[in-house]
N, C-alpha and C positions, 0 to 999 in steps of 0.2 A: 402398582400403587392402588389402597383401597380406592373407591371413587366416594366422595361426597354424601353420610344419609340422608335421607331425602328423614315220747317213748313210752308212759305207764295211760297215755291216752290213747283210744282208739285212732286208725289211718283218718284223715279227713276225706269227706265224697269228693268225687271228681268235679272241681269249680274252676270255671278259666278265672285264672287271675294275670289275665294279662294286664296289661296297662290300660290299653281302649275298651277292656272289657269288665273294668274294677265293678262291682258293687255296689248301690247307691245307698245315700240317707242321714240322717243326722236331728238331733232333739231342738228344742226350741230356747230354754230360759235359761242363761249363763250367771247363776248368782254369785259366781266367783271373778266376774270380772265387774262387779257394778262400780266400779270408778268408769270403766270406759263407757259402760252405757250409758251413766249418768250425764257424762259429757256428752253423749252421741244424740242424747235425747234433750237435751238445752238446745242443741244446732239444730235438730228438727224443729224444735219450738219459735227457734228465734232467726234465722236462715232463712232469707228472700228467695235464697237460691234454689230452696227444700219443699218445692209445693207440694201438698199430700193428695198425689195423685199416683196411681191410680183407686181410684176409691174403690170400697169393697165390694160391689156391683160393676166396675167396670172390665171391660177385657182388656189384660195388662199385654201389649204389643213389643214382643222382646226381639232386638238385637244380638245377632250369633258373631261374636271377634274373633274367625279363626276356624277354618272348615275342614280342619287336617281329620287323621282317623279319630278323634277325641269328641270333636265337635262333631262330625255331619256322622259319625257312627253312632254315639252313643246320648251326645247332647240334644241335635237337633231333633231324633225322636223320643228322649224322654219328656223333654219338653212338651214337643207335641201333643204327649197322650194327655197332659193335664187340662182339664175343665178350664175354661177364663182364659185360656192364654193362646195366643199369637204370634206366631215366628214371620215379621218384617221386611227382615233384611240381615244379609249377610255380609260375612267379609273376610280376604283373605288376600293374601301375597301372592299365591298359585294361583293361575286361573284355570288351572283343570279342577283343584278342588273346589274352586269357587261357585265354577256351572254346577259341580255335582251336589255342593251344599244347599245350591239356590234350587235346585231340584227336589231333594228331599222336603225341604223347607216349605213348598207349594208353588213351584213353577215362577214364570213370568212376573206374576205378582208380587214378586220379594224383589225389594230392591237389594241390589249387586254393588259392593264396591271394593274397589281392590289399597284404599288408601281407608284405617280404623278411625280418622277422622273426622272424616265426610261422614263414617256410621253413625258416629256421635253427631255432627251437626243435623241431622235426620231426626226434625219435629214428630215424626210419624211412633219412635220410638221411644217407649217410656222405660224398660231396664238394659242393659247387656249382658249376654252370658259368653265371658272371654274364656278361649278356649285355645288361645296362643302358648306356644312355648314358654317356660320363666324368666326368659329374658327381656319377655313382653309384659308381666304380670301389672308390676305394680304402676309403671308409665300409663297403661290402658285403664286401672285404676282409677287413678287421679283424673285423667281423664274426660272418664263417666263420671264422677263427682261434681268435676269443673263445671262440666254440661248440665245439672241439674239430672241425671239419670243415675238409678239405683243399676247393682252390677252385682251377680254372679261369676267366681273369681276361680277359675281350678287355682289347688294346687301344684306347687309347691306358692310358698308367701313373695318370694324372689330370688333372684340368682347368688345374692352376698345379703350378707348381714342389714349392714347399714340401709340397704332400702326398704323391707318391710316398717319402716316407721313412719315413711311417706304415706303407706296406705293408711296409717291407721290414722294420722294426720289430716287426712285429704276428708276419709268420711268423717272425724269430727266435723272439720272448717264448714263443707258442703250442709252436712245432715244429710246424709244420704245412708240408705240402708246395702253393707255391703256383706256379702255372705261367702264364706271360705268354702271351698269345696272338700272338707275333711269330714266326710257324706256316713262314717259310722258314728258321730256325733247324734245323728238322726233315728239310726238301727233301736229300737227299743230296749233288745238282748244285751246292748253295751251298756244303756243307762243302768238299768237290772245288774252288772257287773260289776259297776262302780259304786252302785250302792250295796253291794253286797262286800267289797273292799273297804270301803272306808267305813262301814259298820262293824270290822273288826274279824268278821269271819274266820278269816286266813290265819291269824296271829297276829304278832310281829314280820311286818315284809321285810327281809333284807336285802333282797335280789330279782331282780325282775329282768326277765330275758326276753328278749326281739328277736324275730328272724325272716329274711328274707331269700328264699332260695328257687333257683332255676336253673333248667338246663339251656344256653344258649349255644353250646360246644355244636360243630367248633369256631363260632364266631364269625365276625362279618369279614375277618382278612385285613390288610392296610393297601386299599387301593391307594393310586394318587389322587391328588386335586387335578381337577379339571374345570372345565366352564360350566355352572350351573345350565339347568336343561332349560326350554324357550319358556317354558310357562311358569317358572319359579320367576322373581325377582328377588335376587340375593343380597342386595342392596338394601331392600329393605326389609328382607326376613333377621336380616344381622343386625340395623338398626341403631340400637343403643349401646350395644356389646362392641365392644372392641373389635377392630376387624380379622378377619379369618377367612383365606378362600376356600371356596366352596369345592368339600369332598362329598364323595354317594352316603358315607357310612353319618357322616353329622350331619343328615336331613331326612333320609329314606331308611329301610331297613332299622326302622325304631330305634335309630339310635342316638338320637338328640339328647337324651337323658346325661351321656356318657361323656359330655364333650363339657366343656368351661364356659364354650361359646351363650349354652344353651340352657344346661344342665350340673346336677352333682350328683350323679350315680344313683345306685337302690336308695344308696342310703339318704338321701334326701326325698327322691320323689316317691319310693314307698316309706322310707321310714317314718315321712312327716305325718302318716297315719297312727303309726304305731308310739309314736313318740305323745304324737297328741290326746290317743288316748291315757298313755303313762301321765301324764301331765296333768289330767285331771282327775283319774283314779287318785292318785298317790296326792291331791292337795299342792301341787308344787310348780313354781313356771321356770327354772332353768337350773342345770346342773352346776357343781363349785371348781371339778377341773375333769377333763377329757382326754382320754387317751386313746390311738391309733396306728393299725398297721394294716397293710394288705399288698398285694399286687397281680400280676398277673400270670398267676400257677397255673391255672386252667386250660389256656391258651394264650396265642397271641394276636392281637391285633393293632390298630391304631388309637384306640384308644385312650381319654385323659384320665378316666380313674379306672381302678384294678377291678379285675372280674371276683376275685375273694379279699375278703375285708373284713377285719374285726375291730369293734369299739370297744371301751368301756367309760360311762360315765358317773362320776361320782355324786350324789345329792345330798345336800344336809338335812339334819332334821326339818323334821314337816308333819302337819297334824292326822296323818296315817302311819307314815313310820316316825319315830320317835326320837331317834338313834342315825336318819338319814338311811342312804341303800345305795346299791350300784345299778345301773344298769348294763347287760353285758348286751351289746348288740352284734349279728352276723350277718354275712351278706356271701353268698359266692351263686353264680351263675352256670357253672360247672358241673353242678350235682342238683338235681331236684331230688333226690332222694322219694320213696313213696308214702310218707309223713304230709302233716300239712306243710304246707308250702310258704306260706306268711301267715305269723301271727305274734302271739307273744303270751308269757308265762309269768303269773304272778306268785313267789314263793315263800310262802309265810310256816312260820312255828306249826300252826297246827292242819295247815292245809295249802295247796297248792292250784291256781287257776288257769286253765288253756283258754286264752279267749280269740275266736276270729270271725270271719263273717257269716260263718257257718254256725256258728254256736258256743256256748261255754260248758266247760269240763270243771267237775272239783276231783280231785283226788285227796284223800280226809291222809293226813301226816299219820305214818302207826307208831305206834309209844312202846315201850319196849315190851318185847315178847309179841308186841303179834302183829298178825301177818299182813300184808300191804293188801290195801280195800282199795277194789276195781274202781276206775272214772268214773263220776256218776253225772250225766247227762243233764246240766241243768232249763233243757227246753222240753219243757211238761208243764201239764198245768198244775200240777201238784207243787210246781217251784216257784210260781208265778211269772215264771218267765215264756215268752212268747212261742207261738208254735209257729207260725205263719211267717214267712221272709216281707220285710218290708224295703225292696232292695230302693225305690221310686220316693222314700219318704222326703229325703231331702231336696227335691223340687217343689214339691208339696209345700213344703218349709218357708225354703226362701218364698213362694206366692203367696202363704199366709203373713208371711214378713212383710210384703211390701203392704197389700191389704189392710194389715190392721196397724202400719210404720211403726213396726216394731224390731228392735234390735235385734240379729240371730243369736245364738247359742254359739256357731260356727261364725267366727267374728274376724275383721283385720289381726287384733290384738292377740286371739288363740292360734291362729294360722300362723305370723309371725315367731311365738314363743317354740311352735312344735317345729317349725323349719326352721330355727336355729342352732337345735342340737344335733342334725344330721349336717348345717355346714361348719359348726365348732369340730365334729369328729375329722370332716375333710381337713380344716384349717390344723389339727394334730396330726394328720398323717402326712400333710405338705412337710412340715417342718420337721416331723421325726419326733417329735418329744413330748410328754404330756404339758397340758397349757392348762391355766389358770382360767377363770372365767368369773367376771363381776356383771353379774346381770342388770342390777342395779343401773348402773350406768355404762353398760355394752361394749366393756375396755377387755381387754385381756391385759390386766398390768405388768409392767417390767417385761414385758418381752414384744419387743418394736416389732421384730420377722412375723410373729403372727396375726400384730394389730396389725398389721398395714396389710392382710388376708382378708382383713372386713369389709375392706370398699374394693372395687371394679371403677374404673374410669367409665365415665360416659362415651360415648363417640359424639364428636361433633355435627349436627347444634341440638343432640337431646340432650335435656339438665333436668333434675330432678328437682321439684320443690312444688310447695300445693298455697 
């Protein structure tokens, strides 16, 4: 019994893209969502709970939620390197990553606690930067809101559907400044892509392709379950999620992504990158039906989603394409192949775009009789597009956000939108059959098997509501 929660473009350079080693950044001014900001910035105005602190001269003293490889690897010293700002206090389930997070973080001096709580009731700190699992995302959230603290949120938006509206919810109510971590929102080279899309460049889009590819072979195995190790608490690393006893492969050996518990495969925790930029390239917040298959060709292990996987999702017209478009997405873990590894393809009538963190590519469409013209490299200054990597921007970002309490760019409301199309393609593959999707009001109509795919039960006594 559980116990009680407490191909015509050149190879891409060699870029780890692992997960703990993603990329950073993202842009500032979202004019495509100004109903949400509009609201987000009435609750600043009007919200006892929303003091406009810390002011633009102050040094902002931020909270780490979560010191797994994500947090004390990559969070805890980008953090670091920025001007103004102070790492606190940590916190974490492990207590070995906990000592090691409190260590990078500045020794003794950081307050330690192993209950995300206690982090929040910690006067000392004025934002959080949650670095937990998705199963933690949006509860941690709400949270930091509740508490009058601004938050720093990875990705993904949440584990199911239906809770990404709690976050977006919560920073209304609070006025609290909350920032998605979908960090090429930030990258320059992306905003330059988009405006280069929806200036017409391309054509007519009718198809835009995703792709997420690695070699994991041959896999982590299917050990059994056993007793979590002395310095894990499993009890409360599971938390909100329905219970599941503790195997090696869904905690260690990167494989949290994989499992239900935790995760929804690539295609959630990398696609909600690539989806979110499709989302705002293309004008458009959710696709009108989804289809899905995959499994596990590659190898075998214990895993809850397949090592290869294919989507496609359908989009109605929208003020880029006209006529609507597909998107075809892929995922296999089996094959890295020596191409880029994740990115995504915009393809239009009169020309075609590679965009990923390394750069963007045009390939100009040839018209009949002649002959296919090489990629042409659009990071030169002759394109106006950036030379210099801005991988750090998106911390930057979020500290200029709380500074001047201003709304991000990378918001609840866009984080949600883009991690919805990667759990609408899992809730098609559950079920086997393409599904309808009413964004509008978040139904998948006439078909019960997959609405009732939207929610996850709580565990007892976490409840969702802000």
């Amino acid at each position: 019994m559980p116990p009680a929660a407490p191909a015509a473009f050149p190879p891409r350079p060699r870029i780890c893209y692992h997960w703990n080693c993603e990329r950073q950044a993202d842009v500032n001014q979202d004019s495509s969502r100004r109903k949400f900001l509009a609201a987000s910035g009435a609750a600043l105005a009007h919200s006892a709970k929303a003091p406009a602190r810390p002011g633009p001269n102050d040094t902002i003293n931020l909270g780490v939620i979560g010191c797994g490889a994500r947090g004390r690897g990559l969070l805890i010293p980008s953090f670091q390197k920025q001007p103004g700002a102070r790492i606190v206090a940590v916190c974490d389930v492990n207590s070995r990553y906990l000592a090691e997070g409190r260590a990078r973080a500045g020794g003794d001096a950081v307050a330690a606690y192993s209950d995300y709580r206690k982090l929040l009731d910690d006067k000392n700190v004025d934002a959080v930067v949650i670095a937990t699992n998705q199963h933690w995302h949006v509860l941690q959230v709400i949270g930091a809101c509740q508490a009058g603290k601004d938050a720093y949120v990875e990705k993904p938006a949440g584990n199911f559907i239906r809770e990404g509206r709690f976050s977006i919810e919560a920073a209304r109510k609070y006025g609290r400044i909350v920032q998605f971590g979908t960090q090429q929102r930030s990258q320059e080279h992306y905003r330059k892509a988009v405006e280069l899309i929806q200036s017409g460049r391309l054509g007519e889009i009718s198809e835009v392709e995703v792709w997420d590819y690695e070699n994991q072979s041959p896999g982590a195995g299917s050990p059994p379950d056993c007793d979590p190790p002395p310095e894990l608490d499993w009890n409360a690393y599971v938390g909100p999620a329905p219970w599941r006893n503790y195997n090696p492969n869904l905690y260690y050996n990167y494989g949290y992504d994989w499992y239900k518990l935790s995760g929804g495969g690539h295609q959630v925790a990398w696609g909600v990158h690539h989806f979110d930029i499709v989302l705002w390239a293309m004008g458009v917040r959710w696709p009108a039906a989804v289809s899905a298959m995959g499994g596990n060709y590659a190898f075998q292990d214990n895993r809850d989603y397949p090592n290869t996987f294919s989507a496609m999702a359908e989009f109605g017209p929208g003020p880029v394409a006209k006529h609507g478009f597909i998107l075809q997405y892929t995922m296999r873990v089996g094959c890295k192949r020596e191409a880029r590894a994740h990115g995504k393809c915009f393809l239009g009538t009169q020309a075609s775009m590679l965009l990923d963190r390394s750069g963007c590519w045009i390939v100009e469409e040839p018209r009949k009789g002649q002959k296919p013209v090489p990629a042409a490299n659009l990071l030169n200054a002759e394109s106006g597009f950036p030379t210099a990597r801005d991988d750090n921007r998106h911390f930057e970002v979020f500290l200029e956000n709380l500074r001047g309490r201003k709304q991000p760019f990378a918001n609840p409301e866009t984080g949600h939108l883009a991690t919805n199309v990667g759990h609408l393609m899992n809730i098609a593959w559950e079920v086997r059959r393409t599904i309808r999707w009413d964004g509008e009001r978040e139904q998948i109509p006439g078909d019960a098997q997959a609405g009732a795919l939207l929610d996850k039960p709580y565990r007892a006594p976490w409840k969702l509501g802000v």
